[in-house]
C-alpha positions, 0 to 999 in steps of 0.5 A: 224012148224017153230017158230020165237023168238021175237026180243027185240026191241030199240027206240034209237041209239046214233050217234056222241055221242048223243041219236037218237029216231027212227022214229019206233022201230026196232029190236035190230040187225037192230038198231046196224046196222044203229047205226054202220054206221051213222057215215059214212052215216053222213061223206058221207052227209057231203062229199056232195054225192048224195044217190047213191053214199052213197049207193054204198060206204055203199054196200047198196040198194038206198032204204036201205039208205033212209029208214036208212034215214027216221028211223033215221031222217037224211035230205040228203043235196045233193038232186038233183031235177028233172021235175018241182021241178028243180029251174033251169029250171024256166025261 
């Protein structure tokens, strides 16, 4: 039988210079990570990227650079609206 040690977990990262409190508390590792990267993921957002291509210059999933996103609480500038959310569609 296998047993797993429990990771310590951080509610915090600091981005810019500044304390960021995470939408849920992640495992010391994973924290790192994301506090490791978010100064890229904010030059690339500043940049106007889609998430695609965030995601792609990161070497990440589209989905791990939203959840990223989410537990960091990042708004994406450069969203690109389709269907019925699309302003430019309306007549």
């Amino acid at each position: 039988m296998s047993h797993t040690a429990p990771h310590n977990k951080t509610e915090t990262i600091i981005v810019a210079g500044r304390p960021v409190t995470l939408k849920r508390p992640l495992a010391q590792y994973a924290a790192a990570r994301l506090q490791a990267i978010a100064p890229q993921i904010l030059a690339l957002n500043a940049a106007g990227k889609t998430q695609a291509d965030a995601a792609a210059a990161l070497d990440v999933s589209l989905n791990s650079l939203r959840t990223w996103l989410d537990l960091a609480g990042i708004e994406w500038t450069n969203l690109k609206k389709r269907g019925p959310y699309n302003r430019r569609n309306a007549n």
